[in-house]
N, C-alpha and C positions, 0 to 999 in steps of 0.2 A: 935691532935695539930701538931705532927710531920710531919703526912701524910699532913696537909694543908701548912706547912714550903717547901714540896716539890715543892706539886703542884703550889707555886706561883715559887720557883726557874726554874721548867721548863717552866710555862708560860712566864717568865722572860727569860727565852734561846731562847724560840721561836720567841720572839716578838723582842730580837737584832738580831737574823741572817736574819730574815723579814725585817726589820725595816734594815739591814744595803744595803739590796739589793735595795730596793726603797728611798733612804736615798735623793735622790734629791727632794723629795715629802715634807721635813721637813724643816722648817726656822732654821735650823742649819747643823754643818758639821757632817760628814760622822764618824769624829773620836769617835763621843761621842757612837754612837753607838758598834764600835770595843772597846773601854776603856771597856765598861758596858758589853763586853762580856770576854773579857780575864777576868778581877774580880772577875767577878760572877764564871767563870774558876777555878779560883786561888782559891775563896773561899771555892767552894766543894772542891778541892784538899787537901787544907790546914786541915779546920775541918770537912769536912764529909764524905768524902771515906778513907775507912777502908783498908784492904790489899790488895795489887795490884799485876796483873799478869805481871808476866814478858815482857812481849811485854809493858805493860804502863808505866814498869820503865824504858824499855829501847828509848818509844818514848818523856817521860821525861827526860830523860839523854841529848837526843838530843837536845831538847830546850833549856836545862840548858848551852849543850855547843854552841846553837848560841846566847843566851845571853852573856855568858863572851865572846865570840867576840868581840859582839857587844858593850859592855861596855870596853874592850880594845880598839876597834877601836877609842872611844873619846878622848883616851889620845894624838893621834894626827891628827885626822880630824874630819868631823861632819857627822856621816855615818847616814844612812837613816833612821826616825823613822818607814815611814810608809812600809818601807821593815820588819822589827822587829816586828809590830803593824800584819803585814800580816802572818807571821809565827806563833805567837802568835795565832791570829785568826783560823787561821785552823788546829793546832796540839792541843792546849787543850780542847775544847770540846770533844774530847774522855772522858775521863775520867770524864767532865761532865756528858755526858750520860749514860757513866758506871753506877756512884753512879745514879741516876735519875732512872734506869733500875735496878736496883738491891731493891733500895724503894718501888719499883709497882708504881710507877705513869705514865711510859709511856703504859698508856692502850692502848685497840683497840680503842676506840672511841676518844683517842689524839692525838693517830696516823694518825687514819683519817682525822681528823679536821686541824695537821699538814698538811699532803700530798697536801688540798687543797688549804690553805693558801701559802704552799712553791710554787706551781703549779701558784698562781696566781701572786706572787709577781714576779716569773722568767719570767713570761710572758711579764709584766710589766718593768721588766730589761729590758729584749730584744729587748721593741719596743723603750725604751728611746735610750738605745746604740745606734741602728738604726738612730735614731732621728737626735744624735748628733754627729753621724760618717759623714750625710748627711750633716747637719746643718756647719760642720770641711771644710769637702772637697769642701761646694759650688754647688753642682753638684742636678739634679734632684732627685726628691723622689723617683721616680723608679731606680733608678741606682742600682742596686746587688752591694753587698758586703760582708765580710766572717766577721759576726758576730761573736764575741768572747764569748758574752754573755751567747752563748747557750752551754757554758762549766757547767752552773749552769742544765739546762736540764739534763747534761750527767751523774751529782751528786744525783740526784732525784733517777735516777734507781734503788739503791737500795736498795729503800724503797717499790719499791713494793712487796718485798718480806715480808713485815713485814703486809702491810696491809690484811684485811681481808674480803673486801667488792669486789668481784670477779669483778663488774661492774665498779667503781672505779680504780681498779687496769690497765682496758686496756684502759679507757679514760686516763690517767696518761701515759699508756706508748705510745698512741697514740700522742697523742699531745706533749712528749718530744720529740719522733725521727722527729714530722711533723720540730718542730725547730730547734734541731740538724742537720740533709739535710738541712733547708732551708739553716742557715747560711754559708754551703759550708766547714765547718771546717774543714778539711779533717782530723786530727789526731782525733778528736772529733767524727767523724761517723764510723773509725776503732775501738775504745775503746768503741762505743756501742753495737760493736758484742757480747761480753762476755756477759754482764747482761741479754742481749736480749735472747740470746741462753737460756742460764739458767735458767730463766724467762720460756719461750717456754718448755723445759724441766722439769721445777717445774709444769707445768699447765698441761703435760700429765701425768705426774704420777701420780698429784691428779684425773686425770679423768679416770684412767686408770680401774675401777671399774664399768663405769658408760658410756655404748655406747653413749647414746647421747650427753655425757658431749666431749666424744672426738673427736664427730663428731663436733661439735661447735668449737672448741678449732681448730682442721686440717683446716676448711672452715675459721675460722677467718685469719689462717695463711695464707692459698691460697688467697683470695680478699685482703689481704694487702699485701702479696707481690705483686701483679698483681696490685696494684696500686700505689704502692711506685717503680717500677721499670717504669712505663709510666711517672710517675711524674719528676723521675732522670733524664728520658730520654729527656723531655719536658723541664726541668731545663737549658736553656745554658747556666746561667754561674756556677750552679755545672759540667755541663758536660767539661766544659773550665777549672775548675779545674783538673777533672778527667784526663784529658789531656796532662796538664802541669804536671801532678807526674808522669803519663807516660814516660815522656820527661825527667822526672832527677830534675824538680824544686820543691826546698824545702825553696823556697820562702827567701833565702838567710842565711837559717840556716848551710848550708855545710859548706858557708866563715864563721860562725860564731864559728861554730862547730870547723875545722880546726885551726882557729887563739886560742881559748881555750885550744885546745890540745898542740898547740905546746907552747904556753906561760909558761903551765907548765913543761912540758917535756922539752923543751929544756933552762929552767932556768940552771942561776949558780950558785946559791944556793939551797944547800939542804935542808935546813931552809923551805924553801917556798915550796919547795917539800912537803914535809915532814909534814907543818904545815898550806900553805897556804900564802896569801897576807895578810887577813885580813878581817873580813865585807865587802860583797858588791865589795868584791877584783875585780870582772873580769870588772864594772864599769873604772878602772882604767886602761885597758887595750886599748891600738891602735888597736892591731888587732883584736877588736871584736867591733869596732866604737864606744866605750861605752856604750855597751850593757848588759843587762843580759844574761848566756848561752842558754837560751830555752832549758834546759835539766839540770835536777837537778842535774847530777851525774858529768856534769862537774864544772856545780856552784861550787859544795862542794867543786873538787877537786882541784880550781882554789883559793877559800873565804879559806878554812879551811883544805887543803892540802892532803895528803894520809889517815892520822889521820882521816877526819874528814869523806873523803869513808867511811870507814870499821864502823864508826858509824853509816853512814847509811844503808851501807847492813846488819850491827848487827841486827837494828831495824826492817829492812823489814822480815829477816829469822827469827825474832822470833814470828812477827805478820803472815807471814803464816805457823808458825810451830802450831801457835793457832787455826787454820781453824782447824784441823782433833778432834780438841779437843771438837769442838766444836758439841755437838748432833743432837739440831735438824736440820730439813733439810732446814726449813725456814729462822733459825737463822744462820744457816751457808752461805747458800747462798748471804743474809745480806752482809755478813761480807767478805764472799769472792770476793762477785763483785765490793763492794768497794772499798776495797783493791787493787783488779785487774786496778782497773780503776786509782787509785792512783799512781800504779805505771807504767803504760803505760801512765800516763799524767808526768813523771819523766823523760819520755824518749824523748820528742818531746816538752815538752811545761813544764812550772812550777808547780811543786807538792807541794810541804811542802811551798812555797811562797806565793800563792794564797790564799787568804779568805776563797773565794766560797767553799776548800775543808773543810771548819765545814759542808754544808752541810751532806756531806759524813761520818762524823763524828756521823752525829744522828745515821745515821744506822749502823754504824760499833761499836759504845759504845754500843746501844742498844742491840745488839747482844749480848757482850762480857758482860754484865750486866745479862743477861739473864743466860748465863753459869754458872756464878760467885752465883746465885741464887740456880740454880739447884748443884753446886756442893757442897754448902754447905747445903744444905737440902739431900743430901748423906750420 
């Protein structure tokens, strides 16, 4: 009976982060799907996981303090829900996954069934984004443009370290990076490197037994780069990208970047230093046009002050002080490239604000659920 209380709570997980990525496809909003996931969040939290590693008390720590934030920020303005609704979203399913992975219910064959559901719904994102970037702007259906979408592609990576079906695994990774290039992202196709390598990496030491296996595995490497580098090349407006970062353009994140910095730095109050503006603080800022920072490390430092840093680097060093802890190779991997990808997306674009990163979240609880099994059968 327990085992079947699981298996509907993670069918239940799957079906809101699914369910919130094609949420246009649904005669309702978008919220109801985030509500049904933070809950269901909250609920294993509350009564089903047992004791936690210190990396998930300290990325619960962090939520607790953007909530009283956030719930201070009402006292005198109406700060954003679906900012809160998005943080939410993408820091507690850890710990959903956790307890779910420590059950035994996230088997090989759910894994599976995930990877191709999660593969088809981002697909699906990406051509709507598309759609209605076109549909925005007015402009022809051909017209290129830098899809944001395919930040959900970049999240999927790694999960193929979990899976098990070797052919599966390079369809998955073929057709995220075919998305990631397409959409030109540029911070998006440097934070594929990691997974990819490692990935690469993971698949010769399993073949490393087995000539023919590595002969397969080197040729697959060779015809895909040799065709993912004609492809780039044949791409003009990646190559137009490619171009423009040569040149210095970061797409107007430096004036963003710079009005951040000095808004806090050069404040007259220590308070604000010290503590921040408040939820959603750098919104209220001139010199970042009303923006949010594209880089989480200033958000924090802009929202919730010097304080609210050092809660974030607490969290990040305690989550990869858990990597080494972590045995196996596949499970560490998991864990590692997520993480990696998480916080190279902290640096360029938004981490802990973003939905999309529960993706990353399956495989990174998974992981750390998996540890938490074997160390207690120790």
């Amino acid at each position: 009976m327990h085992l079947n209380k699981y298996n509907l709570i993670r069918n239940l997980a799957l079906l809101l982060i699914a369910g919130n990525m094609v949420g246009w496809l649904f005669p309702f909003p978008y919220v109801v799907w985030r509500v049904g996931l933070v809950l269901l969040s909250l609920y294993v939290i509350v009564f089903e996981e047992g004791k936690r590693l210190p990396c998930e008390k300290a990325l619960l720590v962090f939520v607790a303090f953007n909530l009283l934030y956030f719930f201070i920020s009402c006292l005198w303005e109406n700060p954003s829900y679906t900012q809160i609704g998005n943080i939410l979203c993408a820091l507690l399913p850890l710990s959903l996954f956790v307890c779910l992975s420590q059950k035994g219910v996230m088997t090989d064959r759910f894994i599976s069934v995930m990877g191709i559901v999660l593969l088809v719904t981002a697909i699906l994102r990406y051509y709507n984004y598309s759609r209605m970037v076109i549909i925005r702007l007015g402009v022809d259906e051909d017209t290129e443009i830098t899809n944001n979408a395919s930040s959900v592609m970049l999240l999927l990576l790694p999960m193929l370290f979990l899976m098990k079906n070797q052919i599966q695994k390079w369809i998955t990774l073929t057709v995220c990076l075919f998305f990631i290039l397409s959409s030109a992202k540029r911070g998006n196709i440097v934070a594929a490197v990691i997974p990819v390598v490692l990935f690469v990496y993971s698949m010769l030491k399993d073949s490393r037994r087995s000539g023919i296996k590595i002969i397969l595995v080197l040729a697959f490497i060779v015809v895909g780069s040799i065709m993912t580098y004609r492809w780039v090349v044949n791409n003009d407006y990646l190559m137009y990208r490619i171009e423009k970062t040569q040149e210095g353009n970061s797409s107007g994140r430096d004036v963003i970047y710079a009005g951040t910095w000095h808004a806090w730095y050069d404040s007259d109050s220590f308070v604000n230093q010290l503590l921040g503006l408040g939820f959603d603080g750098t919104l209220r800022l001139e010199a970042t046009t009303h923006h949010h920072a594209h880089n989480d490390w200033l958000e924090v430092l802009v929202d919730y002050g010097l304080f609210g840093v050092l809660l974030y680097l607490a969290m990040f060093i305690s989550l990869f002080l858990q990597v080494r802890r972590i045995r196996s190779f596949e499970m560490r991997m998991a864990f590692l490239s997520g993480l990696l990808i998480w916080f190279l997306r902290s640096l360029y674009s938004m981490g802990f604000t973003g939905e999309t990163l529960s993706v990353a979240m399956i495989s990174m609880g998974t992981a750390l659920g998996w540890y938490k099994t074997e160390r207690n059968q120790a």
